[in-house]
C-alpha positions as CSV (number, residue, x, y, z in Angstrom):
1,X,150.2,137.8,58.5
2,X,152.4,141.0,57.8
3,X,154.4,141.3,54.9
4,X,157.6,142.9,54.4
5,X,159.2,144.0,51.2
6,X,163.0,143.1,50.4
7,X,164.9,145.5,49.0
8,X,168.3,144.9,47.1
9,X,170.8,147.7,46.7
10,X,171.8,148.1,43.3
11,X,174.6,150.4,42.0
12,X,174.0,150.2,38.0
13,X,170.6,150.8,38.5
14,X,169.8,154.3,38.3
15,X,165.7,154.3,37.5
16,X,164.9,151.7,40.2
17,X,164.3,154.9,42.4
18,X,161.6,156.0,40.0
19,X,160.3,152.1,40.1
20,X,159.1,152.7,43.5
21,X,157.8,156.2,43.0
22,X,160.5,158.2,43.9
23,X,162.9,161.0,41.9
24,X,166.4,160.4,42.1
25,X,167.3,163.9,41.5
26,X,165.3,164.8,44.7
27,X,166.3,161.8,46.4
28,X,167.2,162.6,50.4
29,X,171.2,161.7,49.4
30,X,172.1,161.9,46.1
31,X,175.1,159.9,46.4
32,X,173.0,157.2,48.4
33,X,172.9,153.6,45.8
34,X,169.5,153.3,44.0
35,X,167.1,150.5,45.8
36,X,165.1,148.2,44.1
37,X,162.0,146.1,44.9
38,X,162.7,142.7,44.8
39,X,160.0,140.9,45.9
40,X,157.3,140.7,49.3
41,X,158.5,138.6,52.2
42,X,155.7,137.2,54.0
43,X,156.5,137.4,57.9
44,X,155.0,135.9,60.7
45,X,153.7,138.0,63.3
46,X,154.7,135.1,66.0
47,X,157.7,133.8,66.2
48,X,157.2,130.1,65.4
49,X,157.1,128.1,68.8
50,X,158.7,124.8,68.3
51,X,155.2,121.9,68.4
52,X,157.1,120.3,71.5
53,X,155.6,123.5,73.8
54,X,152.6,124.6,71.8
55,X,151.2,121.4,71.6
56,X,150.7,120.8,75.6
57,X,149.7,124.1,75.8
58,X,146.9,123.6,73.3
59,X,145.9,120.4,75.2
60,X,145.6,122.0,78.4
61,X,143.4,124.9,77.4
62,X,141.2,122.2,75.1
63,X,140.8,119.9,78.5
64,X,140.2,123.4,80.6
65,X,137.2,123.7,78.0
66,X,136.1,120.2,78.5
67,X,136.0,120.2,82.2
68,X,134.4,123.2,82.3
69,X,131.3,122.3,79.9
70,X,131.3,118.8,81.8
71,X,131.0,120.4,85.1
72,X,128.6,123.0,83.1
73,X,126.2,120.2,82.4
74,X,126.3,118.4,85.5
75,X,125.4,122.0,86.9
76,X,122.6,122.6,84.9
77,X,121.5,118.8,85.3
78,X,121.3,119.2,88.9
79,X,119.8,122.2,88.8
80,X,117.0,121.3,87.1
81,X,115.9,117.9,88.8
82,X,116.1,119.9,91.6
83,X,118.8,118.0,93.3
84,X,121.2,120.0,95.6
85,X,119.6,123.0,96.6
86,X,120.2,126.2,94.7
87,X,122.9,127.3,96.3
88,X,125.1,124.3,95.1
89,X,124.4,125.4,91.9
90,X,125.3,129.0,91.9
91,X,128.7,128.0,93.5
92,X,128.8,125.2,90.6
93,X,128.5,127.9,88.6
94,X,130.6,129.7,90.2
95,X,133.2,127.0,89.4
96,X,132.6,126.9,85.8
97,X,133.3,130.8,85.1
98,X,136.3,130.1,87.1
99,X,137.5,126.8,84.8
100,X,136.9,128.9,81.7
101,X,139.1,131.8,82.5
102,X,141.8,129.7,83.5
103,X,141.5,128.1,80.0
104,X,141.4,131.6,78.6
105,X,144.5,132.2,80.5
106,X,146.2,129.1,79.6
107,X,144.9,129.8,75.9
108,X,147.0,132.9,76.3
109,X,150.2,130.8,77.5
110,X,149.6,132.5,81.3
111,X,152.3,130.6,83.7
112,X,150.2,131.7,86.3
113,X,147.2,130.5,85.2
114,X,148.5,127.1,84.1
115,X,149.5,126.7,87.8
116,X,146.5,127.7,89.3
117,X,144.2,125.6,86.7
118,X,146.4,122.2,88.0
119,X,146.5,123.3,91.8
120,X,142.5,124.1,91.5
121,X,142.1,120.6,89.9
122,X,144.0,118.8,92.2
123,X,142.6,120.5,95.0
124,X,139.1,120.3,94.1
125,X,139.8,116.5,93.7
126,X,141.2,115.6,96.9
127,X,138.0,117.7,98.4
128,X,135.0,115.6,96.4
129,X,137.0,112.1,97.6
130,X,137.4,113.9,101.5
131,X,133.5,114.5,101.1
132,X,132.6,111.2,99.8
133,X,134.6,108.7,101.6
134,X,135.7,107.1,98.1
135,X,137.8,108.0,94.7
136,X,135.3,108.3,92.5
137,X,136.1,110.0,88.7
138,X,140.0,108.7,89.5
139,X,141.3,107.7,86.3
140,X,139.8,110.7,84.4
141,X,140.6,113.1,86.6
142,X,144.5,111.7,86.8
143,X,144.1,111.5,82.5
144,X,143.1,115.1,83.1
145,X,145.6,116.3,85.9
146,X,148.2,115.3,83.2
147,X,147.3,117.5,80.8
148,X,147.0,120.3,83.3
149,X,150.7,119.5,85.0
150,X,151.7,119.2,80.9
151,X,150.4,122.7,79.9
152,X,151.9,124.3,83.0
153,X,155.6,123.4,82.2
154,X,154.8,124.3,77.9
155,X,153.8,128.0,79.7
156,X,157.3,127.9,81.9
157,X,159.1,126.4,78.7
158,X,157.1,129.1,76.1
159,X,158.4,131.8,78.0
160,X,162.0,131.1,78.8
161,X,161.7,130.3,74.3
162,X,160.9,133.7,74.7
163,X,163.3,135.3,76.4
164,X,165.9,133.2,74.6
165,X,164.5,134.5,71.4
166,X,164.6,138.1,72.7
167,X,167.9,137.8,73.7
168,X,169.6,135.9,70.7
169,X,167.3,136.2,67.7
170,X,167.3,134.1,64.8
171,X,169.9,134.7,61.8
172,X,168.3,135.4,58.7
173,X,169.2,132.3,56.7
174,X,171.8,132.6,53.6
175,X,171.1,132.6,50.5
176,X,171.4,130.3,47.7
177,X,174.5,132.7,46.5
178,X,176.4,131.9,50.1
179,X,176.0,128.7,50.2
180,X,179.6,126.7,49.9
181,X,178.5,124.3,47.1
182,X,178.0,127.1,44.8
183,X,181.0,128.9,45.7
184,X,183.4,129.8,42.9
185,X,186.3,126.8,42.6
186,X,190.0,127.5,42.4
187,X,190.1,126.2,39.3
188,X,186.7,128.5,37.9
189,X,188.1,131.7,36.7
């Protein structure tokens, strides 16, 4: 997390130049106000994202994760009863480097890889029931096609909060001075 430091014009003060370090007599413009250090703003270095887009977005790369060390297991599993073949494994394999970086990319709020994790899912899905005649692995792989299709529109929502953000950034917020209940009355002179 940066920090920034605030800095308040002041007018009567003439040493707060030498506060920070610097000579007012050999000050760039001598008829420039004095600053002083007021005190260290601590910034973020990410805008904050509202919890309504980073949350799905979190889910999704978490059950990228999960499916991948699932499918890692089952790989290595098969592998060494000597199930499939080999070959069936190396493309398993295969398979699991592709699941993690799609979770890497969705991890990074990708669009595109948000879209290609759920349409590989799907996909792969509708392929294992076509091979096996039956829908086996249905309700978790609906439980997990929801997260996918959920992280894929937080990625299409992140970045249009993006560019909105871009476009229109925040006001600073007002101070306690600015505020209308502690403006000066008619009747306070």
């Amino acid at each position: 997390m940066a920090t920034t430091q605030l800095r308040l014009r002041r007018y009567a003060v003439p040493f707060a130049l030498e506060a920070l370090g610097k000579d007012t007599l050999n000050a760039p413009n001598p008829y420039e106000s004095p600053i002083a250090l007021i005190a260290e703003v601590a910034v973020s270095s990410e805008r904050d994202v509202p919890d309504d887009i980073a949350r799905p977005i979190k889910h999704g790369w978490v059950a990228a994760c999960v499916s991948g060390a699932i499918t890692l297991l089952l790989t290595v599993i098969a592998m060494a009863s000597g199930g499939n073949g080999v070959g069936d494994g190396a493309w398993n394999l295969v398979d699991v480097g592709l699941i993690a970086m799609l979770a890497f990319g969705i991890y990074k709020r990708s669009r595109t890889a948000a879209t290609l994790m759920l349409a590989y899912f799907v996909l792969s899905k509708i392929l294992i029931m076509a091979e096996t005649g039956r829908p086996s692995g249905l309700v978790l792989g609906l439980l997990f096609a929801i997260f996918y299709f959920r992280a894929m529109t937080a990625t299409y929502r992140y970045h249009r909060f993006v560019r909105d953000w871009k476009r229109n950034p925040p006001t600073l917020k007002r101070s306690l001075s600015e505020d209308p209940l502690f403006a000066p009355k008619a009747n306070d002179t």
